[in-house]
C-alpha positions in Angstrom: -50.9 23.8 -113.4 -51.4 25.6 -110.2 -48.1 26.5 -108.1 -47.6 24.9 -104.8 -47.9 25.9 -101.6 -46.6 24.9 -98.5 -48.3 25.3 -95.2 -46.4 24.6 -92.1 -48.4 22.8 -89.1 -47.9 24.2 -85.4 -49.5 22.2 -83.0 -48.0 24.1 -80.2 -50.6 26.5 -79.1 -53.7 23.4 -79.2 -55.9 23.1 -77.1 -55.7 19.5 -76.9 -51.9 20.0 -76.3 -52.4 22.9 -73.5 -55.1 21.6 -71.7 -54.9 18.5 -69.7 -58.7 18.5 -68.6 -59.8 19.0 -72.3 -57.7 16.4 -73.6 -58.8 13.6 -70.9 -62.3 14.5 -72.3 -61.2 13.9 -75.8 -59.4 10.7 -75.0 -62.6 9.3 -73.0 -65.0 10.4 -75.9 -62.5 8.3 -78.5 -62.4 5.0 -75.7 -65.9 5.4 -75.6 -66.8 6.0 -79.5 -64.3 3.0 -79.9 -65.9 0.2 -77.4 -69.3 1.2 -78.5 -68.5 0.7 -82.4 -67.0 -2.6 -81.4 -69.7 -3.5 -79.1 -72.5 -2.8 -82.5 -70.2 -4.6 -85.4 -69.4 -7.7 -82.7 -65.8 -7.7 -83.5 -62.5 -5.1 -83.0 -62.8 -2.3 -85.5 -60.1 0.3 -87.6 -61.8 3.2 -86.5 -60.9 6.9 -88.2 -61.9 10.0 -87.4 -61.4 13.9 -86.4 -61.8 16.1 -83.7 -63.7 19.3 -84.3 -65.2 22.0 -82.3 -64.2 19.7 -79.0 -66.4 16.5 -81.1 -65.5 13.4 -81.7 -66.8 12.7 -85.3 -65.9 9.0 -87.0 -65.5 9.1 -90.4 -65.3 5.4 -91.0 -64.9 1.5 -89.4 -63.6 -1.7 -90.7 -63.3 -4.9 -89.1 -59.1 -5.4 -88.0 -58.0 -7.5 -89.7 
């Protein structure tokens, strides 16, 4: 079995934690990805998804429940 290895997460030096400007962009690309899924299924979704490269990229929707 392989050994295991720990990797420690620093957010501190993210852009999206630095950057105010930046990180408005994000934010309004995620309100928009959001209303615009919910507008096309007709109902409020569980939206997930990541961030990459300064993108918003959705990975999958399901109706709330």
């Amino acid at each position: 079995m392989d050994e295991e290895e720990k990797v420690v997460l620093d957010y501190t030096s993210d852009k999206l934690i630095l950057d105010g400007s930046f990180r408005q962009s994000i934010l309004s690309s995620i309100a928009r990805a959001g209303n615009e899924i919910e507008e096309l299924y007709g109902s409020p979704q569980d939206i997930e998804g990541v961030i990459k490269d300064g993108k918003v990229y959705v990975v999958q929707t399901r109706p709330q429940m």
